[in-house]
C-alpha positions in Angstrom: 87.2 101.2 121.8 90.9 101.0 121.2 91.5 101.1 117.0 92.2 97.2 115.8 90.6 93.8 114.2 88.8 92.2 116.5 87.5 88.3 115.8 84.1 88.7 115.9 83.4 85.1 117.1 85.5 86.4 120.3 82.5 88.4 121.5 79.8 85.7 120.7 78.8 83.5 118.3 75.3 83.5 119.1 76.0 87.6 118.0 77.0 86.4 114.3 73.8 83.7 114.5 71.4 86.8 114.5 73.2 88.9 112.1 73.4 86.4 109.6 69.5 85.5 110.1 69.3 89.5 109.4 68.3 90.0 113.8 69.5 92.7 115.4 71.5 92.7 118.9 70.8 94.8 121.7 72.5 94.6 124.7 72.3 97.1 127.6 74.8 95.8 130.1 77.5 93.0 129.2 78.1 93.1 133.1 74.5 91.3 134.0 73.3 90.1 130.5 72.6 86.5 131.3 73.3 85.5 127.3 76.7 86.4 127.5 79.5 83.4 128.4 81.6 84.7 130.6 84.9 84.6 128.2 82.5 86.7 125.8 81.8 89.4 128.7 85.0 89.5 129.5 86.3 90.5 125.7 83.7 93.2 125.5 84.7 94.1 129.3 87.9 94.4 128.2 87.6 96.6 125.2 85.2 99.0 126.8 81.8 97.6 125.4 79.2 97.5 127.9 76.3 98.6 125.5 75.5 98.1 122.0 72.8 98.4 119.3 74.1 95.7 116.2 72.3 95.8 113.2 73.2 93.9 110.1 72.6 94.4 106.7 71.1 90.9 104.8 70.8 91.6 101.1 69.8 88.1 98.7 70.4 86.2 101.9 74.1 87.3 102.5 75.1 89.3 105.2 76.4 92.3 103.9 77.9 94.5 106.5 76.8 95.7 110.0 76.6 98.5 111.9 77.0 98.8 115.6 76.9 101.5 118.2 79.0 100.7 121.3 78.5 102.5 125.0 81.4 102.3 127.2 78.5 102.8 130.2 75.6 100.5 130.5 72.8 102.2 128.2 68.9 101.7 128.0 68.4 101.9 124.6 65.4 103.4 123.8 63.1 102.1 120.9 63.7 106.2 118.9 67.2 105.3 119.1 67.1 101.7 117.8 64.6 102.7 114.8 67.6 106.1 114.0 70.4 103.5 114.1 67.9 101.0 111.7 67.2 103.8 109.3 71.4 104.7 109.1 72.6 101.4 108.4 70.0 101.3 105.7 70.6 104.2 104.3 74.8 104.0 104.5 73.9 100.7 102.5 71.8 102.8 99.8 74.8 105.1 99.8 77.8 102.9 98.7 75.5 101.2 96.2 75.0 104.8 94.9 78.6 105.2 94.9 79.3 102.2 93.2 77.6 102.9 90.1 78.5 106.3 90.0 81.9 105.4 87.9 79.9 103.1 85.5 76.7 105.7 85.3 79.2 108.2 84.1 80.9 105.7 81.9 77.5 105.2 79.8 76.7 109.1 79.9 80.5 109.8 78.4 80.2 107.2 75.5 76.5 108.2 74.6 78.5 112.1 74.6 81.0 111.3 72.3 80.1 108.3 70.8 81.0 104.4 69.8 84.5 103.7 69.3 86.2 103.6 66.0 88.9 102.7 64.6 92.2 105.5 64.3 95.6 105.5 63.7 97.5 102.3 63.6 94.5 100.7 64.3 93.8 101.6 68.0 90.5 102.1 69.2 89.3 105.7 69.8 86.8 108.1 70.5 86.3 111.3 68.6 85.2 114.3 71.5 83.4 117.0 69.9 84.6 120.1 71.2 82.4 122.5 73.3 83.4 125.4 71.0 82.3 125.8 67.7 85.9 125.6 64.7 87.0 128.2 63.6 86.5 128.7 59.8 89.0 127.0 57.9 89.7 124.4 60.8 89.0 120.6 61.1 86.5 119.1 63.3 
């Protein structure tokens, strides 16, 4: 599949119905798949698509994201390879709400490390970071 955007009510609307209702998609040949309009089999035709597996991602009723596997040849999917393709979107989903939080996570564990913010020089807000070292005698913490 050349590299690109591609309007996704181009290849079918009917498509975007079941994704947002949280369905998945298979086709197995765009050539003789009866559900296809014909300006719809043409657009996958032309892009190399004659097989997919689509399955979205519906979290609090939205439709998040999808993920799709295209075949360029028509292709029986088989029921193993549908459930593997189920369990990835699922778990790439789990993934980048992991890394979201990450930056936040790491926020709270910093602040609980060195503390609440006061108040320092010319008034702007700081943190004091205790040093990993133990001072030296005669020096400040």
């Amino acid at each position: 599949m050349p590299s690109g955007r591609y309007a996704a009510d181009t290849y079918g609307r009917r498509m975007m119905e079941r994704y947002r209702a949280g369905k998945r998609a298979i086709f197995r040949d765009t050539r003789t798949d009866p559900s296809f309009a014909p300006e719809e089999r043409d657009a996958h035709i032309a892009i190399q698509i004659l097989a997919a597996v689509g399955v979205p991602l519906v979290k609090e009723g939205q439709l998040v994201a999808i993920l799709a596997l295209h075949n360029r040849e028509p292709r029986n999917w088989t029921e193993e390879e549908i459930a593997l393709i189920e369990e990835t979107a699922e778990r790439t989903w789990a993934a980048v709400g992991r890394a979201r939080t990450v930056p936040a996570e790491r926020t709270n564990r910093l602040i609980s490390f060195v503390g609440p913010l006061t108040k320092g020089r010319e008034g702007h807000e700081c943190v004091r970071i205790p040093s990993p070292h133990p001072p030296r005698s005669g020096q400040q913490t």
